[in-house]
N, C-alpha and C positions, 0 to 999 in steps of 0.2 A: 305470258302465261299460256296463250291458246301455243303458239309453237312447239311451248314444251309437253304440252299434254297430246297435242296430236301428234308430236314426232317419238314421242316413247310406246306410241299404238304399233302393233306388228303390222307390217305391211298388208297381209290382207284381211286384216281388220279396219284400216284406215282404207282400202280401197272399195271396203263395202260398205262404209260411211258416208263413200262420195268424198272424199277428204282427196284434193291433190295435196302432191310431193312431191319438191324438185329438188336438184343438187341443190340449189340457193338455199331452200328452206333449210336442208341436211347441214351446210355450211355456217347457216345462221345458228343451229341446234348448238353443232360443237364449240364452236367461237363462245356462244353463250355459256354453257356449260365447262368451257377452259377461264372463263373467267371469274363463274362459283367457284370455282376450285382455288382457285387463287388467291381470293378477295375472304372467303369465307374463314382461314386459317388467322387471319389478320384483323376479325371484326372482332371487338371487345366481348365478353360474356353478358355486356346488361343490354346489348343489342342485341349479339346473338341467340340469345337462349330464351324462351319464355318466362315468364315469373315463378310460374309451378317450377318449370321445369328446376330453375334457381333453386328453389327452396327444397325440393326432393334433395337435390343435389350435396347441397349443404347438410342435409339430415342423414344421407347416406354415407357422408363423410366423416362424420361426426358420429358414426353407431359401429357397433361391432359386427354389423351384418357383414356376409361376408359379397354384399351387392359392389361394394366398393372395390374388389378384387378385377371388376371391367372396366375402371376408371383409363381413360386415355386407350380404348383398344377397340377396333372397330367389330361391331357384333357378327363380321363374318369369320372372326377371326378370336372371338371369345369363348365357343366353343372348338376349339381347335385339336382337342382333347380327345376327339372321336364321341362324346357324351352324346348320346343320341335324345338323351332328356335334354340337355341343355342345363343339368347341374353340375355345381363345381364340385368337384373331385372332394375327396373324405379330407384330404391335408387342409382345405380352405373353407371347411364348415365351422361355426360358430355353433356353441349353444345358449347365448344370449340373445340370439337373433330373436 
């Protein structure tokens, strides 16, 4: 945990911490980080996900809102629309929501 929180600090914010940084730590960052990425695709949903999160999940899926319309889409990539609100366009609005 400390690796990862001190190695996502900008450099000269970790050197004004007093925080050393070496290639090794750098190395240990992505190695660790290559293997979230890998592992996390593949970990079940009653692992993965917190219980709120679950049940939102399930209530979003199950409603007319139109929150379900970012299912499976990474939120840099859900406003991808130019929407500088970050709402979805007039075609994906509900008015049961």
């Amino acid at each position: 945990m400390r690796l990862t929180t001190i190695g996502v600090l900008p450099p000269t914010i970790r050197e004004g911490y007093g925080f050393g940084w070496r290639s090794r730590n750098q190395a240990m960052l992505r190695l660790s980080a290559e293997l979230v990425r890998r592992l996390l695709p593949l970990t079940p949903p009653i692992i993965r996900y917190w219980p709120a999160a679950r049940v939102a999940y399930r209530a979003a899926s199950q409603s007319s809102c139109p929150v379900h319309m970012f299912r499976g889409r990474r939120l840099s990539n859900a406003f991808a629309d130019g929407s500088a609100t970050g709402q979805p366009d007039q075609r994906h609005r509900s008015t049961t929501c």
